[in-house]
Structure formats: C-alpha cells, structure tokens
C-alpha positions as CSV (number, residue, x, y, z in Angstrom):
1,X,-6.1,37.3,-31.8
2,X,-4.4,39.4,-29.3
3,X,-5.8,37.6,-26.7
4,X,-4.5,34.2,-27.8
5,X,-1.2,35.7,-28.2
6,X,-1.4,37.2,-24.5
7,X,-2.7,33.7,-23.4
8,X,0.1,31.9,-24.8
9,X,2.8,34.2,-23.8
10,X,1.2,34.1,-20.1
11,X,1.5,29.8,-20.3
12,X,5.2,30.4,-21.4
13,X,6.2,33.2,-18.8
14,X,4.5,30.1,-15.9
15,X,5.6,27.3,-17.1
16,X,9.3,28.9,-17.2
17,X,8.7,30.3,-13.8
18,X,7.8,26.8,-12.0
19,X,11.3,26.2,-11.4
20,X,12.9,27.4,-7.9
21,X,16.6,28.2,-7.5
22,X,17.5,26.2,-10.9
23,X,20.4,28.5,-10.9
24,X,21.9,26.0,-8.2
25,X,22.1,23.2,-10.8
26,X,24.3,22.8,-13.7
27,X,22.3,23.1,-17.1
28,X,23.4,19.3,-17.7
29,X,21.8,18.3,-14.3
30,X,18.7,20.2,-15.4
31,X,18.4,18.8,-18.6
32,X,18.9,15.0,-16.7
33,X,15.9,16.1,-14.7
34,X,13.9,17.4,-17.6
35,X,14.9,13.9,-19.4
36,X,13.4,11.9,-16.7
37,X,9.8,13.8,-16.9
38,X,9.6,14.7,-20.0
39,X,6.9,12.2,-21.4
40,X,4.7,14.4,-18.7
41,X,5.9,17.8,-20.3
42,X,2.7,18.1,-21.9
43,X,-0.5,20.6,-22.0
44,X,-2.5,17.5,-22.8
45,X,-1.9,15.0,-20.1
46,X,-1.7,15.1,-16.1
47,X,1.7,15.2,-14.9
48,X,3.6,15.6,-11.7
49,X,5.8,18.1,-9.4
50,X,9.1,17.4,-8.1
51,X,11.9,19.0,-5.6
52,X,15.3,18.6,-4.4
53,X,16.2,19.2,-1.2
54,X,20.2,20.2,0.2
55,X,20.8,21.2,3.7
56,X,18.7,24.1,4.3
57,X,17.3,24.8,0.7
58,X,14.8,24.0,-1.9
59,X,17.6,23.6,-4.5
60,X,15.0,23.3,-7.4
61,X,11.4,22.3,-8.2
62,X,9.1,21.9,-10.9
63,X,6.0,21.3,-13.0
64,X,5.3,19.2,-15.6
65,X,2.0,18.4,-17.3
66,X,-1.0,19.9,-16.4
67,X,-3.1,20.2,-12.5
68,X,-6.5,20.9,-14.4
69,X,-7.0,19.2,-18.0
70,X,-10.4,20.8,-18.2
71,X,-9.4,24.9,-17.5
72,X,-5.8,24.3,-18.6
73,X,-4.2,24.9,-16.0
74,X,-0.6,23.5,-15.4
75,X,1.2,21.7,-12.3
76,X,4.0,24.4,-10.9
77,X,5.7,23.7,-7.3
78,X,2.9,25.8,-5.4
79,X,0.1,23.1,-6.9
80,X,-1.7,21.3,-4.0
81,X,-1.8,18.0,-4.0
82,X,-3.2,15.1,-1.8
83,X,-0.6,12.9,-0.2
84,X,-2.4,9.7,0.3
85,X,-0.2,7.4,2.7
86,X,2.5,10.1,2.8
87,X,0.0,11.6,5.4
88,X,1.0,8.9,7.8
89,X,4.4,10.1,9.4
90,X,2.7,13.2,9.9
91,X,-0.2,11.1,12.3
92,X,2.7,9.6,14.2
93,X,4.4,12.6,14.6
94,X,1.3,13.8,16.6
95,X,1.2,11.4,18.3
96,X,5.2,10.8,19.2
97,X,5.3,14.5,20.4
98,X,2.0,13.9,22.9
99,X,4.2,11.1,24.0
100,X,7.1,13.7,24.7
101,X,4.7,15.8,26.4
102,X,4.1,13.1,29.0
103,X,0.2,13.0,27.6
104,X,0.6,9.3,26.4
105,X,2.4,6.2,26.8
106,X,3.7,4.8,23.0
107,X,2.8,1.2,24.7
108,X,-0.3,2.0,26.2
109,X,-3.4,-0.4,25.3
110,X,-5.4,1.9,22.4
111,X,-8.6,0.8,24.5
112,X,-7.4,3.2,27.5
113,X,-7.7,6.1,24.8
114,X,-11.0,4.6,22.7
115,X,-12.8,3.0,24.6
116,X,-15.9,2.4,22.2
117,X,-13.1,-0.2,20.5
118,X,-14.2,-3.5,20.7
119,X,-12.5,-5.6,23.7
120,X,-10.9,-8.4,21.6
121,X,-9.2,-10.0,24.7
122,X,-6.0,-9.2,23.9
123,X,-3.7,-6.0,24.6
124,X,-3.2,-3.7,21.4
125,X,-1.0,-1.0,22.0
126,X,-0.7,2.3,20.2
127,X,2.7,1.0,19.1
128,X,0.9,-1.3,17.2
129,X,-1.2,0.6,14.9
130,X,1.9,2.5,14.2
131,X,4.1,-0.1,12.6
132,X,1.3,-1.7,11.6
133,X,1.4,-4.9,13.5
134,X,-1.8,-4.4,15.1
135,X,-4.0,-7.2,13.5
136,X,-6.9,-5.1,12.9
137,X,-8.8,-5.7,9.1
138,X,-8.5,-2.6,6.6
139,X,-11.3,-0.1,6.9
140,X,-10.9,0.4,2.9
141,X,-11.4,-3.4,2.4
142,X,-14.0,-3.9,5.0
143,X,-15.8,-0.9,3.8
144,X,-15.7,-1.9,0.1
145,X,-16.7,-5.6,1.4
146,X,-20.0,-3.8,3.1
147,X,-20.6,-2.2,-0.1
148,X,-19.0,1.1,-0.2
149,X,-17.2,2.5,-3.4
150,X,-14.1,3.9,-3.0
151,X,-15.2,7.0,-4.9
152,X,-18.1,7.1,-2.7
153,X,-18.0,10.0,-0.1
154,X,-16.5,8.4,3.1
155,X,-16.4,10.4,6.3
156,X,-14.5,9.5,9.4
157,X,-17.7,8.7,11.5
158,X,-18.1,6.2,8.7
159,X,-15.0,4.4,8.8
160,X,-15.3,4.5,13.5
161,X,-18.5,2.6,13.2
162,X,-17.2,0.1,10.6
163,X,-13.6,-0.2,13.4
164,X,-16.3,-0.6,16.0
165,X,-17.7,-3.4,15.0
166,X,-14.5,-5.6,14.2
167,X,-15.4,-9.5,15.9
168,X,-11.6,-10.2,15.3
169,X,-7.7,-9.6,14.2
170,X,-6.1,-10.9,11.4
171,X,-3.5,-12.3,13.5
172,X,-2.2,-11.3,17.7
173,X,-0.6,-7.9,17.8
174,X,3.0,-8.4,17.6
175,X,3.1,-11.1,15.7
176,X,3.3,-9.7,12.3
177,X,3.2,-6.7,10.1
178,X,0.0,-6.2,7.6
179,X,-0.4,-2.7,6.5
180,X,-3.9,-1.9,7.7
181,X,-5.0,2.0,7.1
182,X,-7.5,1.4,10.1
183,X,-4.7,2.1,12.6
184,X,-4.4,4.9,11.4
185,X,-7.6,6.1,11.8
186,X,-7.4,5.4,15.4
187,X,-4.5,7.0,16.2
188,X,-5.9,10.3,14.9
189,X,-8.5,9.5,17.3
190,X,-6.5,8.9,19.7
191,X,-5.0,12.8,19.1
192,X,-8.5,13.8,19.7
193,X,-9.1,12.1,23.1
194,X,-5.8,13.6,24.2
195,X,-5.4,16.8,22.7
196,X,-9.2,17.7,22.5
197,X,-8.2,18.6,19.0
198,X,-8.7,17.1,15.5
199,X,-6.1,15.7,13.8
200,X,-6.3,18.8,11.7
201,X,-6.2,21.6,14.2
202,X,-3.5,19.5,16.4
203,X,-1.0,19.0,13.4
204,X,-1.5,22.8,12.4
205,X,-0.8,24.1,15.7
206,X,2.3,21.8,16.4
207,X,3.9,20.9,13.4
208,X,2.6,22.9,10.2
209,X,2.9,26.8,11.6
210,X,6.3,25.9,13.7
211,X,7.7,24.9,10.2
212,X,6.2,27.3,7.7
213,X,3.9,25.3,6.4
214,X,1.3,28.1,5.5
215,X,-0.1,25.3,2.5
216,X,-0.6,22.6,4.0
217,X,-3.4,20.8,6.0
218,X,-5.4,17.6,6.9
219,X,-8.2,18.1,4.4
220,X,-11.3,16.6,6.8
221,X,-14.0,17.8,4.5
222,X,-14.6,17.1,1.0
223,X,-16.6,19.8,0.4
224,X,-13.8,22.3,1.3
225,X,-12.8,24.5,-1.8
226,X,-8.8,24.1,-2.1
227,X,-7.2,26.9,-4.2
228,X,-4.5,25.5,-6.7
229,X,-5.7,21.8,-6.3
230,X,-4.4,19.4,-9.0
231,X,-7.1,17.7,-10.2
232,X,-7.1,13.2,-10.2
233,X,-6.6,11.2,-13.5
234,X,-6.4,7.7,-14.9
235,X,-5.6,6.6,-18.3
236,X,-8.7,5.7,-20.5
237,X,-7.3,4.6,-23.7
238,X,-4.4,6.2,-25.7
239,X,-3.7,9.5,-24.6
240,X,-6.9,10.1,-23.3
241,X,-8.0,10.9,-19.3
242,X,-10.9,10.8,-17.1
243,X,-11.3,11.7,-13.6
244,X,-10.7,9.9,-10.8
245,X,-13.0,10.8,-7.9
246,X,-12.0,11.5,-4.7
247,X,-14.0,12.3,-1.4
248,X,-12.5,11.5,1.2
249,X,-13.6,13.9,4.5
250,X,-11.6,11.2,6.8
251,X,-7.8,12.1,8.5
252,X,-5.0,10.0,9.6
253,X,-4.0,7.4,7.2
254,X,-4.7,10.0,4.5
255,X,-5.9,13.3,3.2
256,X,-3.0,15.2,4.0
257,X,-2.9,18.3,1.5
258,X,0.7,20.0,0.9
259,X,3.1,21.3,-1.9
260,X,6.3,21.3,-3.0
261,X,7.9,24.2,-1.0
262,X,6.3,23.0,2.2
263,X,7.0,19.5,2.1
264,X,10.6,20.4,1.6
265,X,10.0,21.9,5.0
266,X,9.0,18.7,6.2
267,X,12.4,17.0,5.1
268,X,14.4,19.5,6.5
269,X,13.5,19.0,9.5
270,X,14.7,15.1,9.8
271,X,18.3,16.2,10.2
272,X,17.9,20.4,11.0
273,X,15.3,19.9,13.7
274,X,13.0,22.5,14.5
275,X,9.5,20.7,15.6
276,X,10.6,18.5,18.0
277,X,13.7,17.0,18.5
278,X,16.5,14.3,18.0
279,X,14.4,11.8,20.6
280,X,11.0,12.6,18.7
281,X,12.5,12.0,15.8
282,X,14.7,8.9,16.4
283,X,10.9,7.2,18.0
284,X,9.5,8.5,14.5
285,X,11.9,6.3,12.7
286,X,12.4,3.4,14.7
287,X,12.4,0.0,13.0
288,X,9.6,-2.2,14.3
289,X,10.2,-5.3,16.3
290,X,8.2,-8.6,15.8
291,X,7.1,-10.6,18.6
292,X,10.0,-12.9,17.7
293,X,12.5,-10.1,17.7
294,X,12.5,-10.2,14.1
295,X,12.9,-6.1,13.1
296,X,12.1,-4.9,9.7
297,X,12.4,-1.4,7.8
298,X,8.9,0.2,8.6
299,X,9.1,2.5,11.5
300,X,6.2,4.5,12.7
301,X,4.8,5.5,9.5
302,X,7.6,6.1,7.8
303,X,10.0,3.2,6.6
304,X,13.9,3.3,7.6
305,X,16.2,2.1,5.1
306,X,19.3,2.3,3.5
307,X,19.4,3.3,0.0
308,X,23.0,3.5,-2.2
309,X,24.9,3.1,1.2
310,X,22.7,6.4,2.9
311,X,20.3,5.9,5.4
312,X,16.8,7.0,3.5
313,X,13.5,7.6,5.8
314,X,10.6,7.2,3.3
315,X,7.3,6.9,2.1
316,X,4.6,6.6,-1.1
317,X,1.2,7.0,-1.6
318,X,-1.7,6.2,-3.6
319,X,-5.2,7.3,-3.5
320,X,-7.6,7.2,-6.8
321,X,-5.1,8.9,-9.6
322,X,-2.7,10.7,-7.1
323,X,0.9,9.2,-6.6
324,X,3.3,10.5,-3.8
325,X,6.5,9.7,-2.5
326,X,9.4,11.5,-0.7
327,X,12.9,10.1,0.6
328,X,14.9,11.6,3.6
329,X,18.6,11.4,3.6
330,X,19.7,12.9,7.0
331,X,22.9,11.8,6.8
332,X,23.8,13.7,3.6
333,X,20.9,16.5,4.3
334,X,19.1,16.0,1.0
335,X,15.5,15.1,0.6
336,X,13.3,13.7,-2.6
337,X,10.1,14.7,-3.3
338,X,7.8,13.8,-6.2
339,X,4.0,14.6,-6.4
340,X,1.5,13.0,-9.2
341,X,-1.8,13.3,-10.4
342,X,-1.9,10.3,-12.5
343,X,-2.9,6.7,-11.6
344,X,-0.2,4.6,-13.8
345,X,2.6,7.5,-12.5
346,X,5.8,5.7,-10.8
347,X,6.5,8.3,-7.9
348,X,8.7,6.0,-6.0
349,X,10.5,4.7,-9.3
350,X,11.1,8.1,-10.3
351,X,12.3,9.0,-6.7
352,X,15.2,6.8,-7.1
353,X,16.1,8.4,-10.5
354,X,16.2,11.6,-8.9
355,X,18.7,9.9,-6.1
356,X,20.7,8.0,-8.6
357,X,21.3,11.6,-10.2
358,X,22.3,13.4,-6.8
359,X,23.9,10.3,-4.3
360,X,27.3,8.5,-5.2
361,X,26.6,5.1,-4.6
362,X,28.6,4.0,-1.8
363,X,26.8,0.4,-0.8
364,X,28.7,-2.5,-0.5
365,X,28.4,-4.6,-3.8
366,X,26.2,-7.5,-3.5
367,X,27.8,-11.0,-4.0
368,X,26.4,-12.2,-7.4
369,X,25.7,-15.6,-7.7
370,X,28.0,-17.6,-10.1
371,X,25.6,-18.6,-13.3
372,X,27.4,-21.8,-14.4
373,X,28.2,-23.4,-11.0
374,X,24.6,-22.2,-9.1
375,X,22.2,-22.3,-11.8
376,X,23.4,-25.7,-12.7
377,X,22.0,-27.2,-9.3
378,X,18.6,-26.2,-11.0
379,X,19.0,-28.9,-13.8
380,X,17.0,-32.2,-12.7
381,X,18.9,-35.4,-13.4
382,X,15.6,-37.4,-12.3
383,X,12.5,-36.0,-14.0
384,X,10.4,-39.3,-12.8
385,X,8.2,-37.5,-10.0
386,X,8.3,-33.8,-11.8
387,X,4.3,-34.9,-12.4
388,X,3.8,-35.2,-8.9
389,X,5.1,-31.4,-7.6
390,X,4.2,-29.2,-10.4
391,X,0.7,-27.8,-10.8
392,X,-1.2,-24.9,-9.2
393,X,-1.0,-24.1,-4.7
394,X,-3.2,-22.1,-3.0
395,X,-2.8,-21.6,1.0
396,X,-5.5,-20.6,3.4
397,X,-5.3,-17.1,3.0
398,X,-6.0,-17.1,-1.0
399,X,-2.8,-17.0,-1.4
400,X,-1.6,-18.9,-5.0
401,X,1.1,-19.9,-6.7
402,X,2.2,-22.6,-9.5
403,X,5.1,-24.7,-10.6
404,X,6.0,-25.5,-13.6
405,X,8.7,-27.6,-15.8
406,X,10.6,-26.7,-18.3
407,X,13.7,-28.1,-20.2
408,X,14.4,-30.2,-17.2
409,X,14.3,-27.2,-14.6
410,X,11.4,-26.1,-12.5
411,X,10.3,-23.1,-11.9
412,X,7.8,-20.6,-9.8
413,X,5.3,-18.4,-11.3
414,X,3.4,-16.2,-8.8
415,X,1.6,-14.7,-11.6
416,X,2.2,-15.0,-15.3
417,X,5.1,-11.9,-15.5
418,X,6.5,-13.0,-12.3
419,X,8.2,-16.1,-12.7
420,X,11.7,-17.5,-11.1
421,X,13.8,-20.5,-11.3
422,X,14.4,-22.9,-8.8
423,X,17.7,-24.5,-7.2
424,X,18.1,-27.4,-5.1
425,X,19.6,-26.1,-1.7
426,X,19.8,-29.2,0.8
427,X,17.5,-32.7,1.1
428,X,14.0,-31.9,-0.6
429,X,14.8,-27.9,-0.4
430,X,13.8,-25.9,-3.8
431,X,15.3,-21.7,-3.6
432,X,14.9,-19.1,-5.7
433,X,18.1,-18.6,-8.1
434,X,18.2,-15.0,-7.5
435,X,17.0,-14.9,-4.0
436,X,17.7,-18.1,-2.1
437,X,16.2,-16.5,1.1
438,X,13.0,-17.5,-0.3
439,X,12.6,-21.5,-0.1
440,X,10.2,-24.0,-0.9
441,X,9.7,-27.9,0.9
442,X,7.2,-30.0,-0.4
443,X,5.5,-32.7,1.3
444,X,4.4,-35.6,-1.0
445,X,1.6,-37.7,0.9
446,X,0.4,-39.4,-2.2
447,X,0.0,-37.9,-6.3
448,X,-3.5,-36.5,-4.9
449,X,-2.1,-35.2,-1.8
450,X,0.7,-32.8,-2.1
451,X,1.8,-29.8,0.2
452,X,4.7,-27.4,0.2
453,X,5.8,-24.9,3.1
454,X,6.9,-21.2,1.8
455,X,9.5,-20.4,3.5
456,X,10.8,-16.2,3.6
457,X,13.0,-14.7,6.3
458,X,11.1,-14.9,9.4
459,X,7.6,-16.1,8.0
460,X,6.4,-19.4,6.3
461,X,3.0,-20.2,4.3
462,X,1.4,-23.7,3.9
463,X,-0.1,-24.5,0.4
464,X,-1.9,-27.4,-0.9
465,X,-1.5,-28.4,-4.5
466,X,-4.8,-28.1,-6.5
467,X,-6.9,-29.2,-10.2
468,X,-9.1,-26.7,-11.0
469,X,-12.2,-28.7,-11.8
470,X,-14.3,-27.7,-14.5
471,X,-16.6,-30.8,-14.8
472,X,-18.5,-30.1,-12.1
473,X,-22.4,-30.5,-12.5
474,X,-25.1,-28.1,-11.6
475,X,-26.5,-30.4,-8.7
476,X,-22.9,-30.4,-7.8
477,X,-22.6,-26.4,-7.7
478,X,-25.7,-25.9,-6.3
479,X,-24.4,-26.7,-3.1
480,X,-22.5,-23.7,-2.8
481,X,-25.9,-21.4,-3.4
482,X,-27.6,-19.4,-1.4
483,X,-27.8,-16.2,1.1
484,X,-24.7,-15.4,2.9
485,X,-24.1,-12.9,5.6
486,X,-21.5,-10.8,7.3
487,X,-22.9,-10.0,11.1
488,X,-19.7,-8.0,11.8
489,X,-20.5,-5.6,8.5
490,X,-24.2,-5.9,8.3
491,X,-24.3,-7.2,5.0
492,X,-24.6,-9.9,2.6
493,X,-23.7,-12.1,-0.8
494,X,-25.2,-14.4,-3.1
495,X,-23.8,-17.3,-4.6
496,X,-26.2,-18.0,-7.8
497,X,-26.0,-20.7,-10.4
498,X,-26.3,-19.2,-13.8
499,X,-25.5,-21.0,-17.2
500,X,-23.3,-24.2,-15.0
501,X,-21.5,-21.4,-13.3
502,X,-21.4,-19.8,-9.9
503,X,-21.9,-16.2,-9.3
504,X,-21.3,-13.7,-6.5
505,X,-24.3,-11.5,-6.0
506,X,-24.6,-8.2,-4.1
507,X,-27.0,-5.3,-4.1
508,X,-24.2,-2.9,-4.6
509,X,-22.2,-4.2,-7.1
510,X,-22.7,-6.4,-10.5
511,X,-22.5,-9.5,-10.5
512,X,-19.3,-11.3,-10.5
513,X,-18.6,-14.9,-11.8
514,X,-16.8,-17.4,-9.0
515,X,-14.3,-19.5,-9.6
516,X,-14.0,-22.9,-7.7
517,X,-10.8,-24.5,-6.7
518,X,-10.7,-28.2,-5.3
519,X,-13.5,-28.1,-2.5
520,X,-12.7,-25.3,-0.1
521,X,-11.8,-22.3,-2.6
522,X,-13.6,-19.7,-4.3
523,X,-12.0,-17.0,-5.7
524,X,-13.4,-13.7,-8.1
525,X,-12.4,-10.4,-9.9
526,X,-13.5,-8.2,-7.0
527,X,-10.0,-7.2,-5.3
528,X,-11.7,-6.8,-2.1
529,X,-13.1,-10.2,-2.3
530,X,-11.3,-12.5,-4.4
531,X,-10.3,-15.3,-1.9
532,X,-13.6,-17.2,0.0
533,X,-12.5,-20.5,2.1
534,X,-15.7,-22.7,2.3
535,X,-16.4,-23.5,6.1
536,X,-18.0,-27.1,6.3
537,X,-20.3,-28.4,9.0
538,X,-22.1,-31.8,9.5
539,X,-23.2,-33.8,6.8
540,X,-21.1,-32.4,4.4
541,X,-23.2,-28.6,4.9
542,X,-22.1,-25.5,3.9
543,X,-22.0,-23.2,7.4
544,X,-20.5,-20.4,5.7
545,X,-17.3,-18.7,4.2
546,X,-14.8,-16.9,5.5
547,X,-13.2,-13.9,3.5
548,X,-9.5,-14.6,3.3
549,X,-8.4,-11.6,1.4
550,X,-5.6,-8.8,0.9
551,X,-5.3,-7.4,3.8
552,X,-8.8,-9.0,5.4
553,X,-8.3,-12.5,7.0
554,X,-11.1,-15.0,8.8
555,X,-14.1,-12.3,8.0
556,X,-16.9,-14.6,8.6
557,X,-20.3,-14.4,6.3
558,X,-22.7,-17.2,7.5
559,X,-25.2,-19.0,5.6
560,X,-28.3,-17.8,5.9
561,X,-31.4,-20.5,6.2
C-alpha cells in the first residue's frame, strides 16, 4: 500500500515537473496551452511534447500523455523522439556548410560525388535533391513496390542499391518539384564522400556539440538502445493502441533523434546564429526555382513561408506513429515545436494553435469573394450538354477526379469529402469558387470522347473522361493475365482472374483485387501501387504496365512470356 502511495506521488511530483520556465507565462496562457492538449493528458493514451521558443529561451515545454504505454512511463520535455522528415534541414545544413568550406559546389552534378549513380544522361545537381526537383523515384515507394514492408528493418545499404538501380526520372531535374526521400539519402552520401564522415558523426561534430545538443543524434542503427525513447502508436479501435514498428538504421531523409530542450537549440539559431552564419543560413532557406522561373515555398529542406504576416521557416514529419513539426519565426525570435508519438496526431495543425496563441496576426486580409455576384456565374442557364462533361477523369499519372451536377451547378469532387463548386471564368473556362487559381477546360471531341486540361499556377494535367465498365467478360479480362516484371527492382506481379475479377498477385503481399478503368487503367488498394497504365503493342498485345503512382512515375514491369 505504501508503495502505491509512493508510486503515485512520484507520477504527480513528474508530471508537474515537465514544464520549463512556466513561470514566464501567464496562468491564462498556460491554461490556453493545456486546453489545446488536453484530450492527450492521459496515463492511458500516447501523447505528445511541446515548446515555445522567445529570443534566447525555452520559455515553456511540456508532456502530455504517456512515452511508454506498457511500463507507464510519461512523455516530459527530455523524452526522445524520432523526427522523421524534420531530419531533413539538418542533412542540408551539412551539406550548405561543406559548401562554405569550399569542399562542394551547391550546383555540382551529384554523379561527381557518387559516382556508382546511374548516368541517366542528364545533369542532376545537388541542388536538386535538395529542393526536391531532382526527378529521382522515392526509395520508400520503390522499396515497398520490390516488396519491402515499411516496418521491415531497412538499412541504408539497402535503400543505395535500390537508388543504384533507377533506369529513369520521374520528370528532367528542374522541371518540377516531387518530394522524393531518395535525395536525401544521397546527399548524406554525399557528406560521406566529402567529409569521410557519416552523416552521424559529421552533424555531431559540426552542428549538435557547437549548439548544445548533448541529446540528439542521427540514429543509424536500429539496434541501438536509446534512453528516454517514446515509444510509436496507432489507434486500434476506441481508446485502444498498438505499436507501430519502426526500424529504420538509414540517415538523411530521416532518423534524426532529439528532444524538446535541444531542438529549441536548433531554432534559436535561425535568427541568433551560432553554427554557421547569416550566408549558411539564408542558402538553407532559399525558395526553390523551377526551370521556368516559377519559385515556390520549399527551400532546402526546410519550407519558407509567411505565416500571420511573419516570415515562418518550417517543417513536419511522419514516420510509422510519430508526428513532428517545428516553425521558425526569425523575424520575431520565437520558435514552435511539437513532438508526437501517435499516428492520427495533428503536429502541424496544433503548431499553428500554438502560433495563433503567441503571434498578432498582422497579414494583409484576403479579398473574399462576393457570394451573390460570383457564385451566381456558377448557375447554368443551359443544362443541354451537362451529360456530356460530367462523369469520372483520370490522367496519365493515376491521377482522378469527377464532376458532377447538382441543382443546375457543377461541381468537382477529388474525393468524396473534398468537393468544390465551379464558376464560369471566360469562353469554355470552369474555376474553383473559392480558389479561382485552379481552372478547368474541357475539350468535347464527341459524347465518347471527352478531355479536360487542369490547370494550377504554373502546372497543368490532361485527363480523359472515363465509364467504369463492369460487364466485362472473363475472355475479355483474361487479356490482362499473366507474369509481370520490374527489371529495374528485380521483381514481379501477377494479374490473376478469380470469380470475373482481376487480381494483383505478389509473393510478399496478399492479394489485392484490381480495378479496370476504360482500356488503359488499373488501379488497387496498395498505396504504393494503386495506378497501373496498360502499355499496348501490336495486335492489340499487352507489352506491359507502367507504375504511375504517388510519387513513382513510368516504372516499367514487362510482360513476362
């Protein structure tokens, strides 16, 4: 009995203890804080850590919820946690001060650096994997396409040999931006070749110890014991948990390990500079350029924005059930952070809660759009050839949208809870109400033959209008049967007719029923496969398919004789 007591007084005396400095806060800022975590303020679920940053300080931080559901042991400040994609800026960073040390040239080809990287005939430069307009496929898709869990241990030999067999881009360097975790990967590599240092060791010796970051690492080895780890969840059901597995002993677009105090370090130093300095970290956060000149907010991973009128540099992250995400504002010298071991936790929505709390908004008011006179130009005086544009679209890439009537207005649905009415702009030009940026042209050949351009700032999409067909005939399926295979990954897929449907087979995983759209199109559940175009040859034969997918385009699996 005396033990229990003893127990519970010890949970009491940590869990008030997890704050830091909460005498710098008003009690009615505190208990805004507390309001905005509190359905985490619990010994029976996962939770999160937060912090505030103000010039110099860690003006507060704190726990909610619990690190370890199993030993009962609760999230404080000091808990470790792993940063998933919030590991990124601290790869570039590497790599921008190598740059300042004359070792490396931002624009350099990567090939001059890695030079077991496939010679795709085209010059890929190191700026490119950092802002992410490199082209390169995803190693997470491409190794979860080969047959590789996620939860699977993945080591960073693993994901090189996968990079080293790439046959193609997604698109020419420069010419886009696809987030792709691959370049990433390479550029830690590229530390290695030029530092003769891991990522690890390099970032320890020239960014963590210079900052005080005695907690934090790049966490190469799964099989490492980390003291004060949170542990990874997911909801199962109605208040109850189960792991999520991590084990990942791979460094540079992840796996960074840190806490609360440290990363507040880490913020500080955007605006009171002490690794680097103002020309380190002005190439750290500068906006990327497209080919076409267009520039957009990510910088070198890290994205530059403007949030409530204040420049913000920021970044989230998710790997299995953690959740990460902290905001810079250098021009006010306050920083964000907020740490999750949850899978459905909101970091980045609960980052801007935080702000809201802290930052006057001082943006210029957008110009609303006037209900009555714009939303009027969505009512259709001639409904005669609605027939002819609504229906289902589906471009090259898998991408898929529909439109759809409704009390003589016509709207977009990109899936069923995201759905937006349309306006006529000018001549056959449909916008969306609330963003008219966003435009759609159709293209009426015939009532079979109907297209429609996408239109976005600085990008377009061709779709063709479809009928899912449902009548097809099992001599008609079987066409679509049969042995495919992937020489760039090594591996291969079934298509199988079972009970008038077609299935995706694979060793690895279970099977997987296929859906097929006009001709050309099969899609499936499998996220890192859900978008196959059919390639045709002579006679009407099936050659093969292409995987046109997330962040994997033209991936070509042949059909095997």
């Amino acid at each position: 009995m005396r033990k229990t007591t003893f127990m519970a007084v010890l949970l009491l005396f940590t869990i008030r203890c997890s704050n830091i400095s909460a005498q710098s806060l008003s009690a009615a800022t505190i208990k805004k804080i507390d309001n905005l975590f509190q359905p985490w303020n619990s010994t029976t679920s996962p939770g999160c850590t937060i912090g505030i940053v103000r010039n110099d300080s860690l003006i507060y931080a704190k726990g909610y919820g619990m690190s370890n559901l199993e030993y009962g042991i609760i999230n404080t400040p000091e808990t470790i946690f792993h940063m998933a994609s919030v590991s990124k800026q601290f790869t570039a960073y590497a790599i921008v001060l190598l740059a300042s040390q004359g070792k490396l040239n931002i624009d350099d080809d990567i090939r001059k650096y890695l030079t077991w990287f496939p010679d795709l005939k085209t010059k890929i430069t190191i700026r490119n994997l950092l802002n992410h307009t490199s082209g390169i496929r995803d190693q997470w898709q491409l190794l979860a396409i080969s047959g590789t869990r996620l939860d699977d241990v993945i080591t960073q030999d693993q994901v090189i040999k996968i990079l080293s067999r790439q046959q193609a881009l997604n698109f020419q360097p420069g010419d886009e931006y696809m987030y792709s975790n691959s370049g990433f990967t390479l550029l830690a590599e590229i530390v290695k070749a030029v530092s003769g240092k891991s990522l690890r060791k390099f970032t320890d010796s020239a960014i963590f110890k210079p900052l005080g970051m005695d907690h934090t690492h790049f966490h190469d080895d799964y099989t490492e014991i980390e003291k004060n780890r949170a542990y990874s969840y997911e909801k199962a059901g109605d208040g109850h948990f189960i792991n999520s597995v991590l084990s990942y002993s791979t460094a540079g677009p992840t796996s960074l390990f840190t806490n609360i105090p440290d990363m507040s370090k880490w913020l500080m130093n955007f605006y009171n500079i002490k690794v680097g300095d103002e020309k380190t970290v002005t190439e750290l956060t500068r906006k990327l350029k497209l080919n076409s000149g267009k520039e957009q907010t990510y910088a070198e991973g890290i994205i530059n924005d403007t949030y409530r009128g204040e420049k913000r540099y920021w970044h989230n992250g998710a790997d299995a059930g953690y959740r990460t995400c902290i905001a810079a504002f250098p021009g006010i010298k306050m920083g964000f952070i907020v740490f999750s071991n949850l899978a459905d936790f909101d970091t980045y929505g609960k980052s801007r809660q935080l702000e809201d709390l802290f930052i006057k908004d001082r943006s210029a008011k957008p110009v609303k759009f006037s209900t009555v006179k714009d939303s009027s130009k969505a009512i259709i005086a001639d409904t005669s050839g609605l027939k002819t544009i609504t229906g289902d679209y589906i471009a090259e890439d898998g991408e898929r949208f529909g439109v759809f009537s409704k009390n003589k207005k016509l709207y977009v649905a990109f899936s069923p809870a995201d759905r937006h009415l349309l306006i006529k702009t000018q001549n056959d030009t449909l916008a969306i109400f609330e963003d008219p940026t966003v435009k759609f042209l159709f293209n009426v050949k015939s009532t079979k033959e109907v297209a429609v351009t996408e239109y976005w700032p600085g990008e377009q999409r061709e779709l063709t209008k479809y009928v899912a067909d449902t009548n097809r005939t099992d001599q008609q399926l079987m066409v679509y049967t049969g042995e495919y295979y992937s020489p760039e990954l090594g591996c291969k897929y079934g298509i199988a007719l079972k009970d008038h449907h077609l299935w995706l087979t694979n060793s690895k995983y279970s099977d997987t029923k296929l859906t097929l759209i006009g001709q050309d199109h099969l899609t499936s559940d499998f996220w890192w496969i859900d978008h196959m175009k059919i390639k045709w040859g002579r006679k009407n034969k099936i050659e093969g398919f292409e995987v046109n997918s997330g962040r994997v385009r033209h991936l070509l699996f042949k059909k095997m004789e």
